[in-house]
N, C-alpha and C positions, 0 to 999 in steps of 0.2 A: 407414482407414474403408472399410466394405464400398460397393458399387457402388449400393444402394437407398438407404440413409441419406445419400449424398452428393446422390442424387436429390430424396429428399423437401428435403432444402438448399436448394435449386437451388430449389424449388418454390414460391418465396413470392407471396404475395398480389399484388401485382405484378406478377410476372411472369405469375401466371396472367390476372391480367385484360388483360393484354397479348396474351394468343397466345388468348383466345375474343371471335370478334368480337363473339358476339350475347351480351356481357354486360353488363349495368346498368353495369358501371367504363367496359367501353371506351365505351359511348355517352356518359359525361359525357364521358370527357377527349374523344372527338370534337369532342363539342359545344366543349369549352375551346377546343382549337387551330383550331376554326372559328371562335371568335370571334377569336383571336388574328389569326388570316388576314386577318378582315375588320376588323381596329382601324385608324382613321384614320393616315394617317401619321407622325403624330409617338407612335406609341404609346400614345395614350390610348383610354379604353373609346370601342365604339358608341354613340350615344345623347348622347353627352357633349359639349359641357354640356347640362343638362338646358332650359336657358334663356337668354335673350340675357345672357352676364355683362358686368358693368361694370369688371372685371380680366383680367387675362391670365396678369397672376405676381404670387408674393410675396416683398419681402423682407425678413425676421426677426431685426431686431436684437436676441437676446436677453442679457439684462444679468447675466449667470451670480450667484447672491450676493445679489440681492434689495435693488434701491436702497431709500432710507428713502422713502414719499409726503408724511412729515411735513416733510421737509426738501428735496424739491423741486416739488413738485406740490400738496400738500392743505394751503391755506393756513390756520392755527389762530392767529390774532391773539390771542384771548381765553386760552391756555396760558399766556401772561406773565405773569398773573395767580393763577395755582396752581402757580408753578415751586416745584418741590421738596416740593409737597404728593403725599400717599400717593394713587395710583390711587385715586379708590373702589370698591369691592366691585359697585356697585348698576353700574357701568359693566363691569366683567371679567366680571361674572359666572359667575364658577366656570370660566370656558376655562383650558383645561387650559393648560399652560407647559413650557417645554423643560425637558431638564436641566441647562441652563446660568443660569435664573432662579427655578427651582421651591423653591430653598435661602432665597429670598431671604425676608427677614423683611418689608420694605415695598417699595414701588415708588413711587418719587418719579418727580411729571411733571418732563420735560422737553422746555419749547418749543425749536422751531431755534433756534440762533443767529444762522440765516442771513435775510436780509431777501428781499422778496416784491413786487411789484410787476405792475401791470397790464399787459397788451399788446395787441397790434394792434386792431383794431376792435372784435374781440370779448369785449376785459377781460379776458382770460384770463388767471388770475394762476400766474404762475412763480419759482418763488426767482434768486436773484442768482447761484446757480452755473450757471444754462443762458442764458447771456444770447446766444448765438445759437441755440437752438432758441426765442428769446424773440422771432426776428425772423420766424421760419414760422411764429408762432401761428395765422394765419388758416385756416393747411394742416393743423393739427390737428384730430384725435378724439377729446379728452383721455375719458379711460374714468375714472373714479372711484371708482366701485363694485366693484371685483374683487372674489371673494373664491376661496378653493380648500377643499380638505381637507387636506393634508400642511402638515407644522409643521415637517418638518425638511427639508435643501435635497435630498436625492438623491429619494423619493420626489415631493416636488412638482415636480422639473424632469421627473421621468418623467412626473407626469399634463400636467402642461402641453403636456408630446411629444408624447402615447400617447392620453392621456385616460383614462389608469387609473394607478393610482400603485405597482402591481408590473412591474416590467421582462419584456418578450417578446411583448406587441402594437406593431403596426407606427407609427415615427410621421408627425406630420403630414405632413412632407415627399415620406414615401413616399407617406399615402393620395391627396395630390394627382399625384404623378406616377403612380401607378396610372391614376387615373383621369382625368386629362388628359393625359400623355405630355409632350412636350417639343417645342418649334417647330426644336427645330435637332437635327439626326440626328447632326454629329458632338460631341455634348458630352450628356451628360447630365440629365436635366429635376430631378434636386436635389443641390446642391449644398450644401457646410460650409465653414464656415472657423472659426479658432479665432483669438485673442489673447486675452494675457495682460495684465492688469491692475497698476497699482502697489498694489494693496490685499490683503486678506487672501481668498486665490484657493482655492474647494471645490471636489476631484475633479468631472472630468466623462469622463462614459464612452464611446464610439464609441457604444453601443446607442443613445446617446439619439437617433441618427439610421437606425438601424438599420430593414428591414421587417419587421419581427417573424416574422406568419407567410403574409403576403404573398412574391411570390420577391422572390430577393434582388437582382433588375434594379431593385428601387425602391428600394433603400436609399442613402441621401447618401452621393456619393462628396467625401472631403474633400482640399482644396487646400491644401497649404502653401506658407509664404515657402521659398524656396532656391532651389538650382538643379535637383533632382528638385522640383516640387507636388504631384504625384500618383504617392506609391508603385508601383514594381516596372511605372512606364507606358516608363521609356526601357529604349531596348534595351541589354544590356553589352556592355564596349570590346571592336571589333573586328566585331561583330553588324550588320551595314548591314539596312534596311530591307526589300530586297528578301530575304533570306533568310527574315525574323519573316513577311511575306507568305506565303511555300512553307510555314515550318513550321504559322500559320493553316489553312492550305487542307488540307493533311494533316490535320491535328487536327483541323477540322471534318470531312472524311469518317467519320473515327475516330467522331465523338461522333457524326453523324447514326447512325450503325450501331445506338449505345447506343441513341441514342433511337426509333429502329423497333424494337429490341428490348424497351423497358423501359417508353416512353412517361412519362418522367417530365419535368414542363415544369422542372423543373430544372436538365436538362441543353441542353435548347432556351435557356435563358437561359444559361448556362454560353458558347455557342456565339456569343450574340447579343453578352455581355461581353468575349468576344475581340477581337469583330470592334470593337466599340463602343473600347476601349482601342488600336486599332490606328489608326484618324480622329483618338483623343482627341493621338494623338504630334506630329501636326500643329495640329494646333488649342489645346492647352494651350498651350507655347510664345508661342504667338502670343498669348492670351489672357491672359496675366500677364507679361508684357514693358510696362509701364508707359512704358517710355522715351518714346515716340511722344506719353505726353499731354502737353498744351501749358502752360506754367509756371501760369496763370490758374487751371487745375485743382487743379494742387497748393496755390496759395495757398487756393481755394476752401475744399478738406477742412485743411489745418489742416499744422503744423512737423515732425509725424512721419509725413506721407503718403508722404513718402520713403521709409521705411522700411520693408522688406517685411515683412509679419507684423503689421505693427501694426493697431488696429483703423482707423483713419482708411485705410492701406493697403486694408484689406479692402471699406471702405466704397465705393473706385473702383471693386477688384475684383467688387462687386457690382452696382455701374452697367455694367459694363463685361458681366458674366454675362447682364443683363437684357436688353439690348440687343442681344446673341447668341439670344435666345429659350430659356431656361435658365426653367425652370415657377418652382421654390420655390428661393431661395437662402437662407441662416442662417447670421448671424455669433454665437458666440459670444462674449461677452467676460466673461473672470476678473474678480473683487476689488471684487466688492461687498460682501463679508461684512462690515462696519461693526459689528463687538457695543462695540466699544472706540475711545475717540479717533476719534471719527467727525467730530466738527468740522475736524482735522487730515486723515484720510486718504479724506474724500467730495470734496473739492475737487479732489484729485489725480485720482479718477476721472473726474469731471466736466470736466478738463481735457483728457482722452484721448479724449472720447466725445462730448460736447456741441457742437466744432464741427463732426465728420464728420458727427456724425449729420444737424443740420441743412445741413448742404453736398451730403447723398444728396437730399434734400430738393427744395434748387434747383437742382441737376443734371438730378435728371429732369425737373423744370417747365420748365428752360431748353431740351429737347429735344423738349417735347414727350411727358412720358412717365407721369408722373407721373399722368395722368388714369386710365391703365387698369395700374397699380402699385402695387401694395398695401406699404405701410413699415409695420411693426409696431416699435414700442418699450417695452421690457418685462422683467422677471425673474420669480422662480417664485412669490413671496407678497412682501409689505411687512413693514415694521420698526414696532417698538412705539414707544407714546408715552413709556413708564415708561423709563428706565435703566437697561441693564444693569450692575452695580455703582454705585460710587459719584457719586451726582454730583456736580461742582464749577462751581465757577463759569466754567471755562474746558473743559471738558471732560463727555463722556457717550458712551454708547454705545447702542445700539438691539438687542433679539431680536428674532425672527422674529416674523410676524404676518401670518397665515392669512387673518385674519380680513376684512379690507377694505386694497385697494392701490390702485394708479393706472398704468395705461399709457396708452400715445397710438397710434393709425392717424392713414396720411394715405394721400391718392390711392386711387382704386381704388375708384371709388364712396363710399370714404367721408366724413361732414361736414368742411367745413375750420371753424375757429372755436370747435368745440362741446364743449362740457363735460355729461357725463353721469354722472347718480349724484351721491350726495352721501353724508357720515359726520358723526358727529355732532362736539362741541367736543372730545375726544380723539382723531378720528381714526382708533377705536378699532370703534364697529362701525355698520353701513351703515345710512341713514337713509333712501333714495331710490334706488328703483331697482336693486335686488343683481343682480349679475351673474355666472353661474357660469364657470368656463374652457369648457366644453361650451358656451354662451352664443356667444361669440368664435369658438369653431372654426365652430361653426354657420353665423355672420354672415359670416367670411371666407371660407368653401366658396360663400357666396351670393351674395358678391359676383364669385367668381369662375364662377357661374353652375351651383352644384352645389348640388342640394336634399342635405342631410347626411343626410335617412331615408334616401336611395335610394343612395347610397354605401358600397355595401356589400362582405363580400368570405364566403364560406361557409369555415369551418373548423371542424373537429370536429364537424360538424354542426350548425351554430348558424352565422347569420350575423352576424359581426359587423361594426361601422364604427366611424369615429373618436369622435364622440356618444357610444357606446355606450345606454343607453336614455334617455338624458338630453339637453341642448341644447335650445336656442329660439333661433329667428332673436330678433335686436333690430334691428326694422327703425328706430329712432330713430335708431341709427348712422348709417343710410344717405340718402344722398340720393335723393331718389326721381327 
């Protein structure tokens, strides 16, 4: 290649606005890395929060799979009564149906099997499979109304993420560490964790915690059970610490260089992740070493807290996150998929998930915490009233259903006791109060003291946020 065309190479848009001070690029990225400069210590925006918030963090038990509401939350006493009768027409109304039920000639109702019962002061009724999330009722935000757009699980766990149901906008976890940062410098402000369920478990993909096109200092770094949790963080055998230090310090020289040459904030976060991964060798460790907690704990979260990886595990490891000053943490948990023999294998989930969750619950009450901690409990859409295949008298299954579902908040400014929304006598579409995902992200950006218009991040030219143009506070959630 002659000496000119290697030139023009060399000569990209970037580099140019790199080496002309007086041009429109370099005065934004000025302005950026002057904000950067001046961002609060824990790395969150200036400005932030917008207003006195009533949280500090959140943490996301999401229920991967899609529990049924029919069968543990949205109580339909009157189904007994039309068991095995055909959906009617004048209730489905033409919504559309997966390809796992669209063959089907009828749709015979099917009530739970399971029985329902009132609790704590506020009557809050719960099925027989949560009978210790049946004892924090008072600590609940039972939400009733959900609804979404995606009908199948990988686009709806992407909007419920992202708030858009195509994959490569950043999600929630990132837009809140963008813009609040993290209380503790050596550990990360979002965190992941995963378990696997005894049920029928749907692909989930790293993106789903990923910063889209936010940098990549905000994307959930995720913790495993073993003796690595965090990928390629320990040094190899033979590597003492003090070396990874020299080679850091070199490397940062190295990348400062790029970055006076290039000014690209991705290589300033590049720089900022080294160092970040070099704190985190000391502090991970220590931070998922369980041993220390005292037996009373373990009995708390339930027979498998022992056990690393498990969701009840995870549930300490995110008391434990919390209480480090860790922004957004998110459990995932597999094997809610219930299309088949849901009578037989919802129970199993329920018995994985139902006492941690309410033992995160009085953990943080019993510290003190739970007032400014946001617990969200949830999957990506509800299960239908109809039957997937055949019904029997022992036996049904449930599809997907977009249409109206049920999750719960607790702490963190939100109501304890209260039930919101309602569906009609199938369960099937919202009578009271509809509630969109945009809705929820809204209301939890609020209560951590972030207006969602102003949350914003400029790409392509267009500013985007998590809302996208949609969202409404529901200040009924909130306690005032």
């Amino acid at each position: 290649m002659n000496p000119f065309d290697q030139f023009r190479l060399n000569i990209t848009r970037r580099h140019f606005f790199s080496r002309t001070s007086a041009s429109i690029g370099t005065a934004a990225l000025a302005s950026l890395l002057s904000r950067d400069a001046n961002a609060a210590p824990t790395g969150g925006l200036p400005g932030l929060p917008h207003f006195a918030p009533k949280a500090k963090r959140v943490i996301y038990l999401f229920q991967h799979g899609a529990p049924s509401q029919l069968d543990l939350f949205d109580y339909k006493p009157g189904l007994a009564k039309v068991r095995g009768q055909d959906l009617p027409e004048s209730v489905r109304m033409g919504q559309r149906l997966t390809g796992m039920t669209a063959f089907q000639a009828n749709f015979p109702t099917a009530p739970s099997i399971f029985k329902f019962a009132q609790h704590g002061n506020s009557g809050m009724w719960l099925s027989e499979l949560l009978p210790h999330t049946a004892k924090v009722a008072d600590d609940l935000c039972l939400m009733k109304s959900l609804h979404t757009e995606a009908i199948n699980h990988d686009p709806a766990v992407t909007f419920f993420q992202t708030g858009f149901q195509l994959a490569g906008r950043p999600s929630i976890g990132a837009w809140i560490s963008y813009g609040l940062g993290s209380e503790n410098q050596d550990l990360p402000a979002f965190v992941v964790m995963v378990s696997q369920g005894l049920g029928n478990a749907q692909a989930l993909a790293d993106r789903q915690w990923s910063s889209g096109f936010l940098p990549t200092k905000y994307a959930g770094v995720k913790v495993r059970a073993g003796a690595d949790p965090v990928l390629y963080l320990s040094n190899p055998e033979g590597y003492e610490s003090a070396a990874r230090r020299r080679f850091l310090d070199d490397l940062g020289k190295l990348n400062d260089l790029k970055l006076k040459d290039y000014q690209d904030p991705e290589i300033a976060t590049r720089i900022a992740q080294y160092e970040m991964a070099f704190r985190m060798q000391s502090s991970v460790p220590e931070l998922t070493d369980l041993s220390k907690e005292p037996d009373h704990i373990f009995e708390l979260y339930g027979p498998d807290s022992r056990k690393p990886g498990s969701y009840a595990a995870n549930c300490i490891l995110a008391r434990r996150l919390a209480e480090r000053g860790v922004r957004f943490i998110q459990l995932f948990h597999r094997g809610w998929d219930q299309h088949g023999n849901l009578p037989r294998e919802l129970p199993k989930q329920c018995m994985q998930t139902d006492q941690p969750s309410a033992a995160l619950i009085q953990d943080l009450k019993q510290r003190g915490m739970l007032d400014d901690t946001i617990v969200v409990w949830g999957g990506e859409f509800g299960r239908t009233v109809y039957s997937q295949g055949t019904l029997t008298e022992e036996n049904y299954g449930r599809d997907h259903h977009p249409r109206c579902f049920s999750m719960w908040a607790a702490g963190g400014g939100f109501k304890g006791g209260f039930t919101y929304g309602g569906t009609d006598e199938f369960s099937y579409n919202i009578t009271e109060n509809p509630m969109e995902v945009h809705d929820l992200h809204a209301t939890m950006l609020h209560a951590l003291g972030v207006d969602h218009l102003r949350l914003t991040y400029k790409f392509q030219g267009r500013h985007y946020r998590l809302t996208d143009i949609h969202g409404k506070l529901v200040k009924d959630l909130l306690r005032t």
